[in-house]
Backbone as CSV, one residue per row, in Angstrom:
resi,resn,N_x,N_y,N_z,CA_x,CA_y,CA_z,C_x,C_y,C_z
1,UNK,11.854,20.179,16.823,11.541,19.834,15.440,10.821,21.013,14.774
2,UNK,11.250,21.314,13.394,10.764,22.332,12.758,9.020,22.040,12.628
3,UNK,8.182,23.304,12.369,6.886,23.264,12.108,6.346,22.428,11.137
4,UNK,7.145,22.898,9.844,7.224,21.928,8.711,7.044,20.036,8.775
5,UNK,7.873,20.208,9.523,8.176,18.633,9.821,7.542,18.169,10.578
6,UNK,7.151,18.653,11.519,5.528,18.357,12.541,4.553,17.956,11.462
7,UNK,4.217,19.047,10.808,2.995,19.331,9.731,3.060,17.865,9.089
8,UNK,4.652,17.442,8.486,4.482,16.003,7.780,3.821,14.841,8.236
9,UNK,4.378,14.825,9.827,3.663,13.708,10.463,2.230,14.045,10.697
10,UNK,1.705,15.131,11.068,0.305,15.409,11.177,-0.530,14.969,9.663
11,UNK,-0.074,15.518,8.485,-0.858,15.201,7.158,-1.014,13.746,7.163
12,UNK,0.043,12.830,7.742,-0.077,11.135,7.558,-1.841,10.579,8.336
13,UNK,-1.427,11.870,9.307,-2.847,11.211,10.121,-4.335,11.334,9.323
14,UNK,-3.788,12.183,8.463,-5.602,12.553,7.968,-6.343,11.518,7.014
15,UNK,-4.858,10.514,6.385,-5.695,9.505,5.058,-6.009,8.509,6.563
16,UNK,-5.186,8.147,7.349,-5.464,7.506,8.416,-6.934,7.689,9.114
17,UNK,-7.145,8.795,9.332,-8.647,8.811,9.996,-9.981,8.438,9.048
18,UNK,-9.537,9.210,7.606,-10.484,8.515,6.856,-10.792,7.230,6.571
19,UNK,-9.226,6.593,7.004,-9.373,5.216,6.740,-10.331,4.411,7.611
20,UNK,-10.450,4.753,9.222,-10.999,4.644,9.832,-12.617,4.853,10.290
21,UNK,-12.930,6.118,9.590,-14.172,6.334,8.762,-14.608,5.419,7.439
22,UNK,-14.592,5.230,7.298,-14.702,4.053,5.910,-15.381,2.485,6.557
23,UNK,-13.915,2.249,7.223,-14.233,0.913,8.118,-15.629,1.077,9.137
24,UNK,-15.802,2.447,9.476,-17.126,2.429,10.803,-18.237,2.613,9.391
25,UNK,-18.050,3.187,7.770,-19.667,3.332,7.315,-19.458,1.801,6.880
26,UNK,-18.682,1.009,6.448,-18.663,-0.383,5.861,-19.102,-1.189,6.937
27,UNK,-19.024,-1.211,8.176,-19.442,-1.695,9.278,-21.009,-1.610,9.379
28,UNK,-21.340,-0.464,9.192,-22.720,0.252,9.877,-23.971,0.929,8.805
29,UNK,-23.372,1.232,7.627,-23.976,1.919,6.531,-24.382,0.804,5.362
30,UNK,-25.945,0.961,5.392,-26.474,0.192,3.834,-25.461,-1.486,4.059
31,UNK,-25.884,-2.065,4.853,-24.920,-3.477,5.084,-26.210,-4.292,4.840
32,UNK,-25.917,-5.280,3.314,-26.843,-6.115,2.819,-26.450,-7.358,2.623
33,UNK,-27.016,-8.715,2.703,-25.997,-9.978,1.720,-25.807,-10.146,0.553
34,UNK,-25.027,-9.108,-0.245,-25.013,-8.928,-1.201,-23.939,-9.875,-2.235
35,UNK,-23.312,-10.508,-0.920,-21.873,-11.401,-1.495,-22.183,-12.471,-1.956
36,UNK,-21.065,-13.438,-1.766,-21.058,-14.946,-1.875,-21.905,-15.383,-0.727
37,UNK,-22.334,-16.548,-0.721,-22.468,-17.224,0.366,-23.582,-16.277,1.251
38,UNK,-24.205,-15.793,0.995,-24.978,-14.563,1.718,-24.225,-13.631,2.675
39,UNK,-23.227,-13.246,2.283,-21.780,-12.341,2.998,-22.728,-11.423,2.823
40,UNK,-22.281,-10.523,4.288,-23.043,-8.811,4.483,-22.066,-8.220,4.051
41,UNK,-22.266,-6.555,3.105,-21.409,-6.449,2.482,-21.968,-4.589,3.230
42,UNK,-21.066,-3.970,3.603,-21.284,-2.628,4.322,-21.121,-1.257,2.479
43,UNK,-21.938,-0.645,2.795,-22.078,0.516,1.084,-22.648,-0.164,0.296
44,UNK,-23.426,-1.563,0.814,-23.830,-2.222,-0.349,-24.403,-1.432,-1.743
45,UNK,-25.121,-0.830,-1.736,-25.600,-0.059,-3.084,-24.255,0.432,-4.193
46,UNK,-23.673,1.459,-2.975,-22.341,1.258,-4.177,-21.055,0.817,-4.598
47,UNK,-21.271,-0.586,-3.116,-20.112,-1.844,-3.792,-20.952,-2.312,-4.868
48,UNK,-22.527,-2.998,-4.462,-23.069,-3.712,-5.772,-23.269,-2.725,-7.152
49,UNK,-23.415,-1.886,-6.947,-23.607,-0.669,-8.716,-22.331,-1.350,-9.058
50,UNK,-20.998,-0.659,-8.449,-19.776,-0.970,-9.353,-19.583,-1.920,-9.369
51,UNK,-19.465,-3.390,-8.974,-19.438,-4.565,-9.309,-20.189,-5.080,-10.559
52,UNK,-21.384,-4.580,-10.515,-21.913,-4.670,-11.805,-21.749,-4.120,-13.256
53,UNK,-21.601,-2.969,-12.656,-20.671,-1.876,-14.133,-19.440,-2.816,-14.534
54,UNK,-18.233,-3.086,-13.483,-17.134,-3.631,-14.020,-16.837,-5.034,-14.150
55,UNK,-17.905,-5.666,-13.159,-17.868,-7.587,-13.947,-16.144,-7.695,-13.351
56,UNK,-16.209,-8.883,-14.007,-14.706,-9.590,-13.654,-13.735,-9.523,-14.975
57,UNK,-12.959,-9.873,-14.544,-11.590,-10.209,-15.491,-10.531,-10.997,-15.530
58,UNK,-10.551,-12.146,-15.643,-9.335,-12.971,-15.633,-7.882,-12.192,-15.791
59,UNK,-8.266,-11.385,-17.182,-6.412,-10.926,-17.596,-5.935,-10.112,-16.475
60,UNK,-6.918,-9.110,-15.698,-6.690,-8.067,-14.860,-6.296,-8.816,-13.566
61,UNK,-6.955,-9.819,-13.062,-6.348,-10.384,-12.248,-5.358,-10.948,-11.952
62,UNK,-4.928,-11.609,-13.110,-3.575,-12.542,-13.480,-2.200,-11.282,-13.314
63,UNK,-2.696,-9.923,-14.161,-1.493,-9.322,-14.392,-1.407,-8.468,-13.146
64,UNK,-2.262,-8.001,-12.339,-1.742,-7.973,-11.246,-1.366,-8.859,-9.906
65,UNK,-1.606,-10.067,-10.039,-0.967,-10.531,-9.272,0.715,-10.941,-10.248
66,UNK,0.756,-10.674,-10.773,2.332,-10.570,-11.325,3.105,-9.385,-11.088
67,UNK,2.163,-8.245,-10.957,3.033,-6.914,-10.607,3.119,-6.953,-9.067
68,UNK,1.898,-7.773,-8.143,2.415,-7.973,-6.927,3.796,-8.523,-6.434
69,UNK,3.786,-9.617,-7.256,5.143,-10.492,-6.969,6.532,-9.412,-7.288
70,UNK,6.461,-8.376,-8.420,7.541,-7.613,-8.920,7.415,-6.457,-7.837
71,UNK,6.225,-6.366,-7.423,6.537,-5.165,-6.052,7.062,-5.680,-5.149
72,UNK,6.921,-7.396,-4.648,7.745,-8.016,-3.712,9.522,-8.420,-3.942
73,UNK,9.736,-8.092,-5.205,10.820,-8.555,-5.587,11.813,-7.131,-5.634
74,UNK,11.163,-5.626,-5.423,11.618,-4.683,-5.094,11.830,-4.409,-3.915
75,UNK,10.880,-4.890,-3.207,11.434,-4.605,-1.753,12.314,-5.350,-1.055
76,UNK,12.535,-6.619,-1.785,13.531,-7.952,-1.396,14.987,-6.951,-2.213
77,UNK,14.545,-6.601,-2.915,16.125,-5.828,-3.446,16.249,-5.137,-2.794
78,UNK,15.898,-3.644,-1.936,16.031,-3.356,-0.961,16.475,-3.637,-0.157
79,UNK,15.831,-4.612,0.578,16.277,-5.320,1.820,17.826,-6.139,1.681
80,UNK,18.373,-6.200,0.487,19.290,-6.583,-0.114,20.415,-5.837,-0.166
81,UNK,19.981,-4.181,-0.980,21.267,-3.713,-0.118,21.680,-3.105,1.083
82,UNK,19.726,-3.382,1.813,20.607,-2.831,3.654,21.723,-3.900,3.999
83,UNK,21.394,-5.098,3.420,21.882,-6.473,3.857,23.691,-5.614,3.557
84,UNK,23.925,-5.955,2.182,25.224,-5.197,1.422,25.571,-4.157,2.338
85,UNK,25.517,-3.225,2.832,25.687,-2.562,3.380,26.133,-2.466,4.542
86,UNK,25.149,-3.472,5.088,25.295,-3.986,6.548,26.679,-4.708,6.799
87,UNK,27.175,-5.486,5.381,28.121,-6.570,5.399,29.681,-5.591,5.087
88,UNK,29.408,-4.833,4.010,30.571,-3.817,3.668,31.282,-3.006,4.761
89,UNK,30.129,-2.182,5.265,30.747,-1.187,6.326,30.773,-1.982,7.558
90,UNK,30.260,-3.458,7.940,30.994,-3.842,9.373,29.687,-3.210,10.407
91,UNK,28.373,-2.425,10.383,27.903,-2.044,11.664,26.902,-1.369,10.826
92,UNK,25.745,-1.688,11.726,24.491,-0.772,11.479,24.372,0.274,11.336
93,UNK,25.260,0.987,12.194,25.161,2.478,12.437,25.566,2.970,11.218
94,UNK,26.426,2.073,10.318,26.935,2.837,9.271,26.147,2.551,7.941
95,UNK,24.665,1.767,7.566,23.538,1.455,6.709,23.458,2.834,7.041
96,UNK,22.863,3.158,5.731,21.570,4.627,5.525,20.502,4.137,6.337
97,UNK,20.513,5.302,6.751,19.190,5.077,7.837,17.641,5.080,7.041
98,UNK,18.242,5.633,5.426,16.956,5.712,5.170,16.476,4.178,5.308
99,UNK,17.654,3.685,4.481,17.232,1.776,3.982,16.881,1.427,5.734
100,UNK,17.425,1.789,6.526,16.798,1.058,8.165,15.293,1.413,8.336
101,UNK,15.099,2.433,7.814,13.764,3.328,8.075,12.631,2.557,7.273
102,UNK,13.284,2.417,6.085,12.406,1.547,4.798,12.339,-0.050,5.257
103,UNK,13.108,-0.589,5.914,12.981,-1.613,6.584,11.612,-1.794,7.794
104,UNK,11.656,-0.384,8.687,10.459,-0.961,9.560,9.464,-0.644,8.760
105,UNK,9.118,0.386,7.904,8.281,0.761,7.126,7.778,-0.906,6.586
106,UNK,8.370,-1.639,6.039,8.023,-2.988,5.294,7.354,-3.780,6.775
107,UNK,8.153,-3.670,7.645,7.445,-4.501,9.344,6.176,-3.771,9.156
108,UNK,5.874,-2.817,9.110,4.848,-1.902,9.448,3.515,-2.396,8.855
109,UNK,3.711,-2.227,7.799,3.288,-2.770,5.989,2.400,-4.048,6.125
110,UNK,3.618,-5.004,6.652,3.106,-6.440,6.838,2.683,-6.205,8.136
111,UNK,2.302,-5.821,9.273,1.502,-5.724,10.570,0.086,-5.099,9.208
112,UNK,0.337,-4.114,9.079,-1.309,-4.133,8.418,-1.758,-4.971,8.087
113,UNK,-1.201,-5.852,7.202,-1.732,-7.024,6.298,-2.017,-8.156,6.914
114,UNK,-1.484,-8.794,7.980,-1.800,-9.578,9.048,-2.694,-8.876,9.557
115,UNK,-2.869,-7.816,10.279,-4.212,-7.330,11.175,-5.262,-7.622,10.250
116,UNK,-5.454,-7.392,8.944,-6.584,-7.377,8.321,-7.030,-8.640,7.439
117,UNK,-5.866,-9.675,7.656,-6.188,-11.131,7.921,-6.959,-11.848,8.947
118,UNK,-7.088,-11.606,10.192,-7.627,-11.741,10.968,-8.838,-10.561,11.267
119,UNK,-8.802,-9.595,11.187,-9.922,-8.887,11.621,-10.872,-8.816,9.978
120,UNK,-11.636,-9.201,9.903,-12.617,-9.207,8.460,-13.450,-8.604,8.708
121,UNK,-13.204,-7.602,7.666,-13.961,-6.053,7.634,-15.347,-6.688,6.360
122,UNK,-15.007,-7.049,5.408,-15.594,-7.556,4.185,-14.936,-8.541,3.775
123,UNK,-15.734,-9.534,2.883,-15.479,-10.740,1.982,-15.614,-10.122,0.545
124,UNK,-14.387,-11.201,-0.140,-14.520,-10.938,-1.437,-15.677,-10.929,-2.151
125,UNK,-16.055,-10.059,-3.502,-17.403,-10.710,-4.182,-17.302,-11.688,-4.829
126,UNK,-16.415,-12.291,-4.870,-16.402,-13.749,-5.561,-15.499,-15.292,-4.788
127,UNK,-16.105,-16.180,-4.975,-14.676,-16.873,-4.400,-13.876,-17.515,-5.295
128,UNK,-12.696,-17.437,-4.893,-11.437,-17.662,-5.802,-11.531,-19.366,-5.509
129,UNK,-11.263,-19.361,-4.002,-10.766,-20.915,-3.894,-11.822,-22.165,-3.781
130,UNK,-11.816,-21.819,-1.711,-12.410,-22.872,-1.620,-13.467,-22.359,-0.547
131,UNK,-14.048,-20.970,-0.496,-14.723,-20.416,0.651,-14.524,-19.047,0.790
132,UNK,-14.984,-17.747,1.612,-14.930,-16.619,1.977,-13.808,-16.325,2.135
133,UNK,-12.944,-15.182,1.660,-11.608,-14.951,2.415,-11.761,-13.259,2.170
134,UNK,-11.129,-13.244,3.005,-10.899,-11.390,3.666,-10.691,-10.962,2.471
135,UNK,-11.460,-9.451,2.692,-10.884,-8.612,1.141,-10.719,-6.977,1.280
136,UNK,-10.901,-7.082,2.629,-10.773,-4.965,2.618,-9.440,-5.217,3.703
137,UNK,-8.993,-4.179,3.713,-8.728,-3.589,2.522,-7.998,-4.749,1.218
138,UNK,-7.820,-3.728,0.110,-6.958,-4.613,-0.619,-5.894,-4.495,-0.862
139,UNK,-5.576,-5.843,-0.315,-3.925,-6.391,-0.176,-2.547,-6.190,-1.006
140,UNK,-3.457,-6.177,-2.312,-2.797,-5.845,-3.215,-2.122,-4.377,-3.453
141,UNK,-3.504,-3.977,-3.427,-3.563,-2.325,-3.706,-2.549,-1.559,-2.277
142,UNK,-2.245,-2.129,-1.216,-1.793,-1.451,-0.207,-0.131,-2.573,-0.460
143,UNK,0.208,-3.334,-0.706,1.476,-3.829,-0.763,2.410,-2.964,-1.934
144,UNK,1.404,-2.940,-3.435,2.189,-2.378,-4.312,2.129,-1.039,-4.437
145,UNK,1.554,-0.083,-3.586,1.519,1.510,-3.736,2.657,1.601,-2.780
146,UNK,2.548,0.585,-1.563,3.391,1.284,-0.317,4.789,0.797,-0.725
147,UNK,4.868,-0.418,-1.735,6.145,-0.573,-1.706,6.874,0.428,-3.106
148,UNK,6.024,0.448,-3.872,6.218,1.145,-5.069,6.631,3.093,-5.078
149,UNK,5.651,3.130,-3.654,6.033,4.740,-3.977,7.115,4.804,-3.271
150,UNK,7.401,4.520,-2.205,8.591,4.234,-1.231,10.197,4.123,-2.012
151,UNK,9.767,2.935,-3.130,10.944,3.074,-3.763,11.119,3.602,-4.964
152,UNK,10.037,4.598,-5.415,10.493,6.090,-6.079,10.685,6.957,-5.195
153,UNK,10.511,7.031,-3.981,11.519,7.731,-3.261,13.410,7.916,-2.916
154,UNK,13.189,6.164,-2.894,14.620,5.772,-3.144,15.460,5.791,-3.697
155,UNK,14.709,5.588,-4.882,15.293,5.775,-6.542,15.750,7.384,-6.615
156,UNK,14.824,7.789,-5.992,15.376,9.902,-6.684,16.620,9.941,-5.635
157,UNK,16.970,9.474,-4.696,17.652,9.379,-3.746,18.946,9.483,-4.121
158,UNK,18.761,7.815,-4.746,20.147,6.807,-5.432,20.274,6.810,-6.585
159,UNK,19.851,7.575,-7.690,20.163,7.704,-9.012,20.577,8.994,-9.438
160,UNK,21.464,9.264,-9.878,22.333,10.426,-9.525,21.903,11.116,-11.159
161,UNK,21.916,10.336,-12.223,21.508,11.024,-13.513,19.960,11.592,-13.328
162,UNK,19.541,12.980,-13.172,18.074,13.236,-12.776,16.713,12.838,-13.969
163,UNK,17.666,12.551,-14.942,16.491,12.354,-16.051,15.894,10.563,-15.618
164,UNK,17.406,9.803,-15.458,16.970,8.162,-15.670,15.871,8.286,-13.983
165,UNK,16.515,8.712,-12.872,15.884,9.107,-11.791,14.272,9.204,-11.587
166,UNK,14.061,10.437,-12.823,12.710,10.849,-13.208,11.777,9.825,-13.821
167,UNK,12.961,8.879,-15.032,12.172,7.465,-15.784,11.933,6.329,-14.517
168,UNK,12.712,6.085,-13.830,12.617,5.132,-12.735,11.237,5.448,-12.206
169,UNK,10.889,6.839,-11.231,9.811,7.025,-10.179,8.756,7.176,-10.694
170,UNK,8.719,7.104,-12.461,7.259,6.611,-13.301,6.858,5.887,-13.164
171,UNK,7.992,5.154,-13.600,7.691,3.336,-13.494,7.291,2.967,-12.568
172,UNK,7.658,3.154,-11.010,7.441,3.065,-10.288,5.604,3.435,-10.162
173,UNK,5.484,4.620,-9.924,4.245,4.997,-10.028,3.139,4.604,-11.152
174,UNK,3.453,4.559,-11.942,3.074,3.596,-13.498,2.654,1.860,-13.045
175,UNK,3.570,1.352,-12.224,3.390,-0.396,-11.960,2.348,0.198,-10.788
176,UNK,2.433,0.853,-9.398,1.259,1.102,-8.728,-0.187,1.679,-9.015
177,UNK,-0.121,2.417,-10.298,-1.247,2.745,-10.763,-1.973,1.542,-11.408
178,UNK,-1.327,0.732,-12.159,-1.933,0.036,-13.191,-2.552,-1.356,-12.116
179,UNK,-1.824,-1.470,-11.358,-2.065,-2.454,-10.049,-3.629,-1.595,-9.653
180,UNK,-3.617,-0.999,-8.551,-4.733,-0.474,-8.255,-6.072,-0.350,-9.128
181,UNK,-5.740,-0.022,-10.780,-6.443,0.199,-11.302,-7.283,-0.991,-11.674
182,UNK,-6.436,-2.159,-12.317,-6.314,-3.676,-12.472,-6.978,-4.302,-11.644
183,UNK,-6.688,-4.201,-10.104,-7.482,-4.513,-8.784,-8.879,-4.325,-9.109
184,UNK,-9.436,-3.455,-9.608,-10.790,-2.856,-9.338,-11.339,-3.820,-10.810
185,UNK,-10.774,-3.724,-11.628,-11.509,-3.954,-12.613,-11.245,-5.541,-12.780
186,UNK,-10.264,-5.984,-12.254,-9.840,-7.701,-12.209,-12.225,-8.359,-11.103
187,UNK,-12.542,-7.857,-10.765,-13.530,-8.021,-9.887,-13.848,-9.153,-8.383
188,UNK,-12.160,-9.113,-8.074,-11.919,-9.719,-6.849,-11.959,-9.074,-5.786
189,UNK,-12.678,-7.443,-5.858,-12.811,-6.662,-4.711,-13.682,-5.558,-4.623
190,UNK,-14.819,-5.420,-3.728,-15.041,-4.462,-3.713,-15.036,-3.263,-4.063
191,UNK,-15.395,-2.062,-4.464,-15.253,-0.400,-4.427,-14.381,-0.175,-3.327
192,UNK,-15.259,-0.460,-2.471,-14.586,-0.093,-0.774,-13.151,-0.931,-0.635
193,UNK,-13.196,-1.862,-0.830,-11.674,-2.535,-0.663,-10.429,-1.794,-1.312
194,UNK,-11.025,-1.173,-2.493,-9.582,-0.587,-2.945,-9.664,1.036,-2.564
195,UNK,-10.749,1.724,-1.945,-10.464,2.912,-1.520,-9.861,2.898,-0.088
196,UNK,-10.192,1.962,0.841,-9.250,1.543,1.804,-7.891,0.919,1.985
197,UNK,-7.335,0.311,0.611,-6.720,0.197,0.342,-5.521,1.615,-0.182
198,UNK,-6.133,2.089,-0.539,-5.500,3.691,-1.348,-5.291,4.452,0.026
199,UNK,-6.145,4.427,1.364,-6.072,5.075,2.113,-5.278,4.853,3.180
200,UNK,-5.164,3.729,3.838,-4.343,3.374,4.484,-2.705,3.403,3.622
201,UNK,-2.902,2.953,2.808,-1.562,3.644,1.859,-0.840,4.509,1.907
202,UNK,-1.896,5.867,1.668,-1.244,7.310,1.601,-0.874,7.232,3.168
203,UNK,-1.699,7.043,4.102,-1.038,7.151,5.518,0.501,6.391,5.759
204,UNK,0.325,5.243,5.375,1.878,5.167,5.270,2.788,5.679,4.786
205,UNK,2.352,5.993,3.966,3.430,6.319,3.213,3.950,7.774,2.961
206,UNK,3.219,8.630,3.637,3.002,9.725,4.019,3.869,9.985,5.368
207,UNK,3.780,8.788,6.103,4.510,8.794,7.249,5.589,8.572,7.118
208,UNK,6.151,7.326,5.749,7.529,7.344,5.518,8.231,8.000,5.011
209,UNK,7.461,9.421,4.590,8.266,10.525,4.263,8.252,11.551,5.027
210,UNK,7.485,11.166,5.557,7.841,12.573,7.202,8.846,11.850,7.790
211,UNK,9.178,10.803,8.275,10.012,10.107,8.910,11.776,10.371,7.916
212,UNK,11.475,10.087,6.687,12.679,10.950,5.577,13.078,12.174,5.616
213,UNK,12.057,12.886,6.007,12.632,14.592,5.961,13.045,14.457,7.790
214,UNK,12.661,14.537,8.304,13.536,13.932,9.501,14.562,13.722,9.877
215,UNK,14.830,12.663,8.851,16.489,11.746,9.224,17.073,12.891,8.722
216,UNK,16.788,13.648,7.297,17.586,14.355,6.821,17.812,15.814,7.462
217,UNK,16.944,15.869,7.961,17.005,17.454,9.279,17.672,17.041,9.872
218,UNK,17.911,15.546,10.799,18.661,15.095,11.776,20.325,14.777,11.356
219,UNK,20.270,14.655,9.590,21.466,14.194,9.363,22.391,15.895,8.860
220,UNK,21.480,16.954,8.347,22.085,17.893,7.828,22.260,18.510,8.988
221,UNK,21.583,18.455,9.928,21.455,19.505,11.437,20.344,20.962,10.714
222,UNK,20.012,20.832,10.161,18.881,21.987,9.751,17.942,21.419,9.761
């Protein structure tokens, strides 16, 4: 494997370790009951500052959990035409490997999101329902970046006019920004929830493009 392409998978590791740094100062650093319910909250000083600067928001919350559902409804299209694909040509081998690749990438995705269902790093600062529920990272913020940038990758891929190409992987990046941003200021999460969120992100997704230049070294033979 070329140097280059080493280098890709190596850069995935670095949002990864920070991510992991984060989780040991949220664990161990300034941890106060600063939450609901007397929840210990790890950076307390500057989860509670920004919680207070940005308060809550009904609209911010509402509209991103609507761009969640439209990031889920992109990757179900996806998964739609590995399906097409799968059915046309008769055999796996003959799907783009990218769409196979973007497939475990989504397994991958959802193993995060389950691990961090069960392992509770932090509680929300507020409760929504009916009690404490997991909030780092955020769920949100790591479903719609990883599915969103992934498929402005796709998009430059499969859209052959380079301008509409270029309008697509805005949008794309445009619905993940405004999500993330929305996240923070909706006040269903932490500081820390959405920078762990952003971080474990780039590691994925970082990886699903080292894993892209790859297939395509493997598919051009260069």
């Amino acid at each position: 494997m070329p140097e280059k392409l080493k280098k890709n998978f190596i850069f995935s590791g670095i949002p990864a370790a920070l991510f992991l740094l984060l989780i040991l100062l949220v664990k161990v650093a300034d941890v106060k009951p600063i939450g609901p319910m007397g929840s210990e909250i790890g950076l307390a000083s500057l989860n509670g500052s920004m919680f207070k600067l940005l308060g809550e928001s009904t609209f911010w919350y509402k509209l991103t959990e609507l761009l969640g559902y439209l990031a889920i409804l992109v990757a179900l299209a996806f998964g739609a035409l590995g399906v097409y694909q799968l059915i046309k040509r008769k055999s796996i081998k003959k799907v783009d490997m990218s769409l196979i690749a973007l497939g475990g990438f989504y397994v991958l995705v959802a193993a995060v999101y389950a691990l961090f269902e069960v392992v509770v790093i932090n509680y929300r600062p507020v409760i929504l329902d009916s009690g404490l529920e997991a909030s780092f990272p955020s769920s949100h913020t790591v479903l719609t970046v990883c599915i969103m940038a992934t498929a402005a990758m796709q998009l430059k891929r499969r859209i052959a006019d380079k301008k509409a190409a270029e309008i697509a992987q805005w949008v794309c990046i445009g619905i993940a920004a405004v999500t993330v941003i929305g996240r923070l200021l909706s006040g269903v999460h932490w500081f820390t929830d959405i920078l762990g969120g952003l971080l474990i992100s780039a590691a994925l997704v970082m990886l699903y493009y080292a894993v892209l230049k790859y297939l395509d070294f493997k598919r051009l033979g260069r």
